[in-house]
N, C-alpha and C positions, 0 to 999 in steps of 0.2 A: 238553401232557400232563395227563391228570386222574387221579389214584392216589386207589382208591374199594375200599369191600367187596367181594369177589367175591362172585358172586351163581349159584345151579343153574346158569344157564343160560353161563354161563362156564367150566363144567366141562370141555369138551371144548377150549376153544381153551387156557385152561393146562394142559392135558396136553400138547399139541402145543410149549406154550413150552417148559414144562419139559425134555421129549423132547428137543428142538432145543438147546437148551442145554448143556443138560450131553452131548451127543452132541460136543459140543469141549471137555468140560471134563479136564484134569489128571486130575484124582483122582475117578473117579464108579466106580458099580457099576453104570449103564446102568438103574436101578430108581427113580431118584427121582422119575419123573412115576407109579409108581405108589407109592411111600411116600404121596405127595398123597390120592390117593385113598383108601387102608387112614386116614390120618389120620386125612381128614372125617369117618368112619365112628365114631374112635374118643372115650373119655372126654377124652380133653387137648386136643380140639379147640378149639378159640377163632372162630367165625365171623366176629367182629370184627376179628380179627389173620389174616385171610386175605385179603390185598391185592394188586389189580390195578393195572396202568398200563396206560394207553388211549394210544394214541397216531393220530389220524382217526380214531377210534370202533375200531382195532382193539387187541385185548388182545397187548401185547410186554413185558409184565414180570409176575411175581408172587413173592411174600415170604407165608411161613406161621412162625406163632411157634406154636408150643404149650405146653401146660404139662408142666412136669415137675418131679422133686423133689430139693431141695438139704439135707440134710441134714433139719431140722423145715421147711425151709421151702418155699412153692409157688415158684417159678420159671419161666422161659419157655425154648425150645430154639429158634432161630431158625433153622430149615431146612426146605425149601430155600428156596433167593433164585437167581429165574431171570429171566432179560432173553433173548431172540430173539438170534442170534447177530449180526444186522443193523442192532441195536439197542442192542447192547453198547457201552461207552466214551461214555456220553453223559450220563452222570449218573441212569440209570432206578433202577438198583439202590439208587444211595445214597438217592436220592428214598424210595424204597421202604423202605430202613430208620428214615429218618429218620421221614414217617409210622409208621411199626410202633411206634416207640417212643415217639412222642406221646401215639399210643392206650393202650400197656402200659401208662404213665405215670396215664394219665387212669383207667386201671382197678386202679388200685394196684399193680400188678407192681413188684416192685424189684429182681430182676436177671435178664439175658438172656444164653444163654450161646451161640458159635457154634462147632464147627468149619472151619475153613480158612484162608485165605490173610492171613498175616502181614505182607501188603506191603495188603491189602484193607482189610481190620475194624477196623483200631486208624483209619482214616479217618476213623470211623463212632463213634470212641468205643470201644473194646472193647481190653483191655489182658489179658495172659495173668490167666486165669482162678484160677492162682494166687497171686496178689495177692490175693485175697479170699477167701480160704482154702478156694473150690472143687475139688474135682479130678474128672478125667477117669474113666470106668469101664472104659475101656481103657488099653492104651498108645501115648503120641501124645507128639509134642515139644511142650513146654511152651511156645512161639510159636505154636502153632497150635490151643491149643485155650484160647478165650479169653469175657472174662462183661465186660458194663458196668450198674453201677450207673446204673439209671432215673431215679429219685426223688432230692430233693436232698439228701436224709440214707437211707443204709441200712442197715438192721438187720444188723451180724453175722450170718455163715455161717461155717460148717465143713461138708464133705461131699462125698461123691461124687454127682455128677448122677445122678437115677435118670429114666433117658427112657421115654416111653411104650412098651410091649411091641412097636408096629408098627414099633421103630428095628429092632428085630429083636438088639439089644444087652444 
């Protein structure tokens, strides 16, 4: 497996993952391979933190962080994270975060917040997001919407996430 930048020309087949993906997921709104695309387009994009997995040269996973804002401070929004439903259960995804957050690391980001699966993300590092005194801009149970401190020391937060306009939130 090689987990690398996405690149233009990669644009159509992580549509297709993402589509594929969440077309079995739990909790989707059937829109997140085009959330993908309004992102690219938008200011919180991160080209760096938009990462693929290859698996024989073809693309079965991707992982988008963006930025968003926690209170005074910059922050990441790690959605979505898609793996091929064929492809799921084999360690892509976690790969996949684990790079993201190498990168965030290395670009100074100090904390990454995700919505979802409470049995998933605390794998990965992510413990409810209330612990660091972020909170949610909706309402959501406190297991599920969850932030890990990047860097080895992080700066104090207070605040409500404020997501890029294309969450639609």
């Amino acid at each position: 497996m090689l987990i690398r930048q996405e690149t233009e020309s990669d644009y159509d087949k992580v549509y297709q993952v993402v589509k594929k993906a969440f077309s079995r997921a739990q909790h989707s709104d059937g829109n997140e391979q085009d959330l993908v695309v309004a992102l690219r387009k938008s200011d919180a994009f991160l080209p760096e933190l938009s990462l693929v997995a290859e698996v024989d040269g073809d693309v079965v996973g991707h992982i988008l962080f963006t930025k968003n804002r926690i209170g005074s401070h910059t922050g990441l929004s790690l959605a979505p994270l898609s793996v091929s439903p064929e492809f799921q259960r084999q360690g892509i995804g976690m790969a996949l975060i684990k790079e993201g957050h190498r990168i965030a690391k290395e670009l100074g980001y100090a904390y990454s917040v995700v919505l979802g699966s409470e049995r998933y993300y605390p794998k990965a590092g992510y413990l409810p997001a209330s612990q660091f005194g972020i909170k949610a801009p909706f309402d959501v149970p406190d297991h599920n919407f969850m932030a890990i401190c990047l860097q080895d020391v992080c700066p104090p937060v207070c605040g409500v996430v404020a997501y890029p306009k294309e969450f639609g939130i």
